[in-house]
Legacy VTK file of the C-alpha trace (Angstrom):
# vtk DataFile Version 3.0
C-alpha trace
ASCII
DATASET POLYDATA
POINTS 113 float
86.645 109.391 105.764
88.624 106.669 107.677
89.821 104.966 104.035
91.859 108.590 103.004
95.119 108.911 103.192
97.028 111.429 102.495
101.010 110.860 100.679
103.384 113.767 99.167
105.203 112.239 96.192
108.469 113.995 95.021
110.047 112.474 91.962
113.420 113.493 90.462
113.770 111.897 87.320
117.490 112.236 85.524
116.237 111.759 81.826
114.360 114.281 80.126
111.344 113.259 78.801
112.168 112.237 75.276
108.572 113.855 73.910
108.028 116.939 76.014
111.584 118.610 76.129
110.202 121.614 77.969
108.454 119.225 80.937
110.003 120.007 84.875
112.971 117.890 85.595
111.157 117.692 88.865
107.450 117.565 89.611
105.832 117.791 93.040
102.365 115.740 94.053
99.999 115.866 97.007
97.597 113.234 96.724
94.496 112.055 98.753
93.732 108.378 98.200
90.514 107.319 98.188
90.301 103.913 96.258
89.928 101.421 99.180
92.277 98.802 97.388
95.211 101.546 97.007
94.687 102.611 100.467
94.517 99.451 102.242
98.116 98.209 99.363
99.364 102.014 100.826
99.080 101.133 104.417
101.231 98.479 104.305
104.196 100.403 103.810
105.937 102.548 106.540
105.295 106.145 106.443
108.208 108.031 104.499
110.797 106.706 102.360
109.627 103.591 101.845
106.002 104.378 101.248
107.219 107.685 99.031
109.361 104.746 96.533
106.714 102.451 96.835
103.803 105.496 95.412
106.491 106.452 93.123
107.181 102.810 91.505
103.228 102.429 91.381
102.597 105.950 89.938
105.141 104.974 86.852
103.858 101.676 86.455
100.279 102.811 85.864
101.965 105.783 83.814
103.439 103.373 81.546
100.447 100.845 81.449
98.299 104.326 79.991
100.639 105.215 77.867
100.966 101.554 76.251
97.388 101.029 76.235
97.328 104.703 74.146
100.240 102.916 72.122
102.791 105.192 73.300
105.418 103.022 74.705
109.087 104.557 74.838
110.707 102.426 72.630
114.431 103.760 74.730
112.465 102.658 78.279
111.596 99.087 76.766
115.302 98.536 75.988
116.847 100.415 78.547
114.578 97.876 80.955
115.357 94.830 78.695
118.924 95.811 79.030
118.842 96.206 82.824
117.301 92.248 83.166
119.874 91.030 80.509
122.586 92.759 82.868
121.340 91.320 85.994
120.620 87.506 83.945
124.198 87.940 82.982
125.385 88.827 86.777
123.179 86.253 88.212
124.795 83.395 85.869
128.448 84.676 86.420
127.831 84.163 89.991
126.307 80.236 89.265
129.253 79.363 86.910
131.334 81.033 89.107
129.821 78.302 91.827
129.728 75.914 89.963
133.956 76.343 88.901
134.649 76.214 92.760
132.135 73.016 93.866
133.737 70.891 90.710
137.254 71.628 91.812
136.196 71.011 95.082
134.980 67.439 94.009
137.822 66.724 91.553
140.493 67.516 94.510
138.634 65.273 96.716
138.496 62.391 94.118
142.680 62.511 93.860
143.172 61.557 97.598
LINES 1 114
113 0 1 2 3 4 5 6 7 8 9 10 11 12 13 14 15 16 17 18 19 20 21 22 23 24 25 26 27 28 29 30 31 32 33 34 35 36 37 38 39 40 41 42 43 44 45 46 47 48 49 50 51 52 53 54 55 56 57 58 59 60 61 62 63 64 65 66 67 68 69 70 71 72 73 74 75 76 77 78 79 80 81 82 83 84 85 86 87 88 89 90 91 92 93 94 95 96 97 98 99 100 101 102 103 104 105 106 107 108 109 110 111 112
């Protein structure tokens, strides 16, 4: 079929899973893709690394979409995600006032001469 394609997806994850304490820290996937819309998003992406991260970050987003439609939603992945976009909000606007400082010092100075 000319719409396959074939990916290997190797995920290490670094948190055991807080419901199955006896699941693989590691799991390893050969998939074919058949689904014309995932192929044609798949092909997009350069073979290796970058399509391996790319099948990875879509393979957890649909895991998590199941699980929340099941009601199921880690309650520690919500807020360790909320935390993460707080931390990088936070960075983001340190970096602004930190602008911000400098230009109005800038402009003050200039209004003295």
């Amino acid at each position: 079929m000319a719409d396959q394609r074939e990916i290997r997806i190797i995920e290490i994850d670094e948190r055991p899973a807080a419901t199955a304490p006896e699941a693989p820290r590691t799991l390893s996937l050969q998939l074919t893709v058949t689904d014309a819309d995932s192929v044609r998003e798949l092909a997009l992406r350069s073979e290796g690394r970058e399509l391996d991260e790319y099948a990875i970050c879509a393979l957890r987003i649909g895991l998590l979409s199941l699980k929340h439609a099941r009601g199921q939603v880690d309650a520690d992945a919500v807020k360790r995600e909320g935390e993460s976009l707080l931390s990088q909000l936070d960075h983001a606007l340190d970096t602004y006032r930190a602008d911000l400082n400098q230009n109005m010092s800038l402009l003050s100075g200039m209004q003295t001469i």
